[in-house]
VOSE-254846 format. One record per residue (C-alpha): x negated, y, z. Coordinates in nm, 2 decimals. Example, Ala and Ser with C-alpha at 12.3 -4.5 7.8 and 13.67 -1.06 7.14 Angstrom:
REM VOSE-254846
[pt [-1.23,-0.45,0.78]]
[pt [-1.37,-0.11,0.71]]
REM end
This chain:
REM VOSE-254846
[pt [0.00,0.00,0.00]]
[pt [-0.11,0.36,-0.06]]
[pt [-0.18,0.63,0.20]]
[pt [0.08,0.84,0.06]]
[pt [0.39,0.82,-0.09]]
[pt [0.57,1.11,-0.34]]
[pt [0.96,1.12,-0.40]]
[pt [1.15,1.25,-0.65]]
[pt [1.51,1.21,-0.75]]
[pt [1.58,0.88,-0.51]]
[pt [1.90,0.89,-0.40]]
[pt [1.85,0.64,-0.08]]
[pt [1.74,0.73,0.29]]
[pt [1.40,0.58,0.35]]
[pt [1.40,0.42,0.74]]
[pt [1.17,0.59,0.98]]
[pt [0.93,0.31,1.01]]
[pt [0.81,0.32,0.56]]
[pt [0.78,0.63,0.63]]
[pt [0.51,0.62,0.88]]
[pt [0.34,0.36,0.72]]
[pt [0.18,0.62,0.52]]
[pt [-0.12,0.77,0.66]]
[pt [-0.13,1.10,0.43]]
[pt [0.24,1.13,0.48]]
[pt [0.54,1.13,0.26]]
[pt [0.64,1.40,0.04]]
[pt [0.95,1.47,-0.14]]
[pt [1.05,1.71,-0.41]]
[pt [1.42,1.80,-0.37]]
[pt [1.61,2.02,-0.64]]
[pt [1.74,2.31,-0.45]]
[pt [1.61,2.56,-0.17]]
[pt [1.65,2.42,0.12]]
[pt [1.77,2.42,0.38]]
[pt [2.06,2.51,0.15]]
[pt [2.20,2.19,-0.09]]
[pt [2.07,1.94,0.13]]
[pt [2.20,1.61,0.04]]
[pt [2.34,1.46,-0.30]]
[pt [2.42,1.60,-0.63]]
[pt [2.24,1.94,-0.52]]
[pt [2.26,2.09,-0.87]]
[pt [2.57,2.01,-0.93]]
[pt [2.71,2.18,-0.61]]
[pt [2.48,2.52,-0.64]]
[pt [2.64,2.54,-1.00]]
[pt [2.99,2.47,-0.90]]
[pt [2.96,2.75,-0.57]]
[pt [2.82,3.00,-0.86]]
[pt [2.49,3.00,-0.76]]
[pt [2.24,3.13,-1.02]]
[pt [1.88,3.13,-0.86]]
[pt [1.81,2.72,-0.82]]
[pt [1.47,2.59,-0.76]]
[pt [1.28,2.31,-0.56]]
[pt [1.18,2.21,-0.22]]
[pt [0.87,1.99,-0.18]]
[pt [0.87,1.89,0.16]]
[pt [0.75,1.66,0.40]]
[pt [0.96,1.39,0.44]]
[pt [1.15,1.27,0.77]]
[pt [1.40,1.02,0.96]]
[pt [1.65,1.34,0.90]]
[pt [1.82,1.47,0.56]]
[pt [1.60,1.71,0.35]]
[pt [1.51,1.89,0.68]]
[pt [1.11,1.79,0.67]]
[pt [0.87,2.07,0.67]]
[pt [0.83,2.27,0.28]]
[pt [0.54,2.29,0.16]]
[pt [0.60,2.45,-0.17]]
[pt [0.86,2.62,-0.30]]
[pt [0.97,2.74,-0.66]]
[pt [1.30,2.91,-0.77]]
[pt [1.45,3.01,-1.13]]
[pt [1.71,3.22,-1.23]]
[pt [1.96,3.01,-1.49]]
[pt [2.25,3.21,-1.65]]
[pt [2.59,3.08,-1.75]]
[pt [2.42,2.98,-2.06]]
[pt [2.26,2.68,-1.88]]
[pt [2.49,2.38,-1.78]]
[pt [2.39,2.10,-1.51]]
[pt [2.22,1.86,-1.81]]
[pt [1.97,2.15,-1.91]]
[pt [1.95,2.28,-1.54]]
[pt [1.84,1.93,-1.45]]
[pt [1.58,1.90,-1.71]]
[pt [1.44,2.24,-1.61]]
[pt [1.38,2.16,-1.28]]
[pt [1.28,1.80,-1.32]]
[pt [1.00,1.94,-1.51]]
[pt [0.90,2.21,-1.22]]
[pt [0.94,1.89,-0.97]]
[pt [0.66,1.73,-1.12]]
[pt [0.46,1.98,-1.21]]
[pt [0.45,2.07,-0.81]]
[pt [0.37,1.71,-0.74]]
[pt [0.09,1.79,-0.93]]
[pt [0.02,2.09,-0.75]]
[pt [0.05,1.91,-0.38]]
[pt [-0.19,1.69,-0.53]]
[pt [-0.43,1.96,-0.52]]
[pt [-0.35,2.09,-0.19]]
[pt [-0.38,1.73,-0.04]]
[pt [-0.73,1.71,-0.10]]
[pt [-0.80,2.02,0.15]]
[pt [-0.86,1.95,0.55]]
[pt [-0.57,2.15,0.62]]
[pt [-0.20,2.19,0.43]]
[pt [0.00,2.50,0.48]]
[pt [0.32,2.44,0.61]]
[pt [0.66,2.63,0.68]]
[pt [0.83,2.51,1.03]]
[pt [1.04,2.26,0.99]]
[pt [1.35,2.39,0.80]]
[pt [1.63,2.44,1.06]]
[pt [1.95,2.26,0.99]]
[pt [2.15,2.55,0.92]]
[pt [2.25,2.44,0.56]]
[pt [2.53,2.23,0.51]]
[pt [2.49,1.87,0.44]]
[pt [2.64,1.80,0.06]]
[pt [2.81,1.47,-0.02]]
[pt [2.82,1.28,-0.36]]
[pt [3.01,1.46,-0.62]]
[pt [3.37,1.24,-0.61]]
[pt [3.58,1.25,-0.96]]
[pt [3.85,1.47,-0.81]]
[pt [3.58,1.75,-0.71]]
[pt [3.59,1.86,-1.08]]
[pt [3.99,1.90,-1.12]]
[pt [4.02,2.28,-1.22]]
[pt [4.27,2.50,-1.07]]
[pt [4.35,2.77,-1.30]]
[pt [4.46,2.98,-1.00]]
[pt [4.06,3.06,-0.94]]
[pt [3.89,3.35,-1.09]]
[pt [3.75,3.23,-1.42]]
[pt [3.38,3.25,-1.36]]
[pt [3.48,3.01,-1.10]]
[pt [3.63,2.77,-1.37]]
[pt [3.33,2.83,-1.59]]
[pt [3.10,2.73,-1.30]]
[pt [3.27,2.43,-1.26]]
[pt [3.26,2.29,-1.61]]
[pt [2.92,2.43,-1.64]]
[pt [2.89,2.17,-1.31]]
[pt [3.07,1.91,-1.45]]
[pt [2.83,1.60,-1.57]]
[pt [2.91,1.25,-1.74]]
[pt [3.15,1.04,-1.61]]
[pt [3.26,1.32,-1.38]]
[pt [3.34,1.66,-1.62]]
[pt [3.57,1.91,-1.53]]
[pt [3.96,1.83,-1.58]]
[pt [4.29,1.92,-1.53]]
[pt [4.66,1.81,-1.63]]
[pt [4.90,1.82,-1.93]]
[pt [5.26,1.86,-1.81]]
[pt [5.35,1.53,-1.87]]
[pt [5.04,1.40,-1.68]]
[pt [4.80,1.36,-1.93]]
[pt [4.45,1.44,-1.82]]
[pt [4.23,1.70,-2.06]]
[pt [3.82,1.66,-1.96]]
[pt [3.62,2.00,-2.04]]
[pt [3.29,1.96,-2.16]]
[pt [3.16,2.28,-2.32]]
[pt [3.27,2.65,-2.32]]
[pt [3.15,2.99,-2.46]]
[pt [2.98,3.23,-2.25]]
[pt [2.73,3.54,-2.23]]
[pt [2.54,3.69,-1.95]]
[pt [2.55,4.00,-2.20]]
[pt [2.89,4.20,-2.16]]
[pt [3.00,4.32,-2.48]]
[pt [2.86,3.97,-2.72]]
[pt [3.10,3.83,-2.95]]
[pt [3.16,3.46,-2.87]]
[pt [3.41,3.37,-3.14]]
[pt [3.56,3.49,-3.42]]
[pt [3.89,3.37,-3.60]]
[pt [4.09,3.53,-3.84]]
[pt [4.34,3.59,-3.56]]
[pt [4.11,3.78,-3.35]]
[pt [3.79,3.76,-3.13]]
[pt [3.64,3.65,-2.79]]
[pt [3.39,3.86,-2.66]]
[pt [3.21,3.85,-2.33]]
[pt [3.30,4.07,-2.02]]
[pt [3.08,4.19,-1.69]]
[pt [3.31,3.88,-1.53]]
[pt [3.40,3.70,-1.80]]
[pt [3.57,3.71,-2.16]]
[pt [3.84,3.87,-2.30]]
[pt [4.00,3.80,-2.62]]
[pt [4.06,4.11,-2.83]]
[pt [4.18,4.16,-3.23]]
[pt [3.96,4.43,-3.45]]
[pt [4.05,4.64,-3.65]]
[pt [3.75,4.59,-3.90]]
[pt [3.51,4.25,-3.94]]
[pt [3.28,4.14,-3.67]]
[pt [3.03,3.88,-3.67]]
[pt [2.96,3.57,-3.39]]
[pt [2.68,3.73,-3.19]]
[pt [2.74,4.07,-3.25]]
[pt [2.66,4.30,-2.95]]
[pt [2.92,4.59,-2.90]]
[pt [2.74,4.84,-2.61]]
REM end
């Protein structure tokens, strides 16, 4: 066995006793900032609660949830353009790339350390099927965040009348107020400071037209 063990991505609580089998210690990178998102499906919960600045947490592993000491931390800001699948890759990519990085700090007599992170953030379950069903009584960047959340099997959703259930998948939306979205022949959907508004011109615009 090695003297030190690096995590990434495992969904499963290690017991105590693997853990201190590892003389260099154990070291995971989780995919939010803790202490907030501990717990499952971290992404997918910071985009559903609107967050936009996501990053990662390599900590120090221990007995509790997400709650070992950071040593590194690295955050991003992703707009509305970015759904969970892209969001995940992103920071899959920064998770490793810090592995790298602790590698690098392993090697010196001394590692820098917060305290151990308090457990003042919530503990986040697994994402259940009936956390994506929309309610079209919320504030639409609300409903965007929550398809932008929504991952295979578990997309966003809602209800026909008759009880027939209508997945959501992908959407159009900007960051930039005033960019055309969509065009028809029957009028246009352009983006809004919070959210989009669809609007008929009197004269020809184009998909990706900017109107200061």
């Amino acid at each position: 066995m090695g003297d030190t063990l690096f995590c990434s991505g495992f969904g499963r609580i290690l017991p105590k006793d693997l853990l201190a089998s590892f003389p260099r210690g154990a070291f995971n990178a989780h995919p939010s900032l803790l202490p907030n998102y501990r717990g499952r499906h971290a992404i997918q919960w910071a985009i559903a609660k609107g967050e936009r600045e996501l990053g990662v947490t390599v900590h120090r592993m221990s007995p509790e949830i997400d709650q070992g000491a950071a040593l590194l931390v690295r955050r991003r800001y992703f707009g509305v353009a970015y759904n969970c699948a892209q969001i995940s890759r992103e920071l899959a990519e920064m998770a490793a790339d810090m592995l790298v990085e602790l590698c690098t700090l392993l090697q010196k007599p001394a590692i820098p350390e917060s305290p151990p992170a308090l457990p003042t953030g919530p503990y986040w379950p697994r994402r259940r099927p009936e956390d994506g069903r929309l309610s079209w009584q919320d504030r639409g960047a609300t409903i965007l965040d929550q398809v932008r959340a929504g991952t295979d099997p578990y997309p966003a959703y809602a209800f026909l009348a008759d009880g027939t259930k209508v997945a959501f998948t992908k959407y159009l939306a900007s960051d930039t107020p005033g960019e055309v979205l969509y065009i028809s022949p029957e009028g246009c959907l352009i983006a809004t400071g919070d959210g989009v508004i669809w609007l008929v011109p009197d004269r020809p615009l184009a998909r990706g037209d900017i109107l200061p």
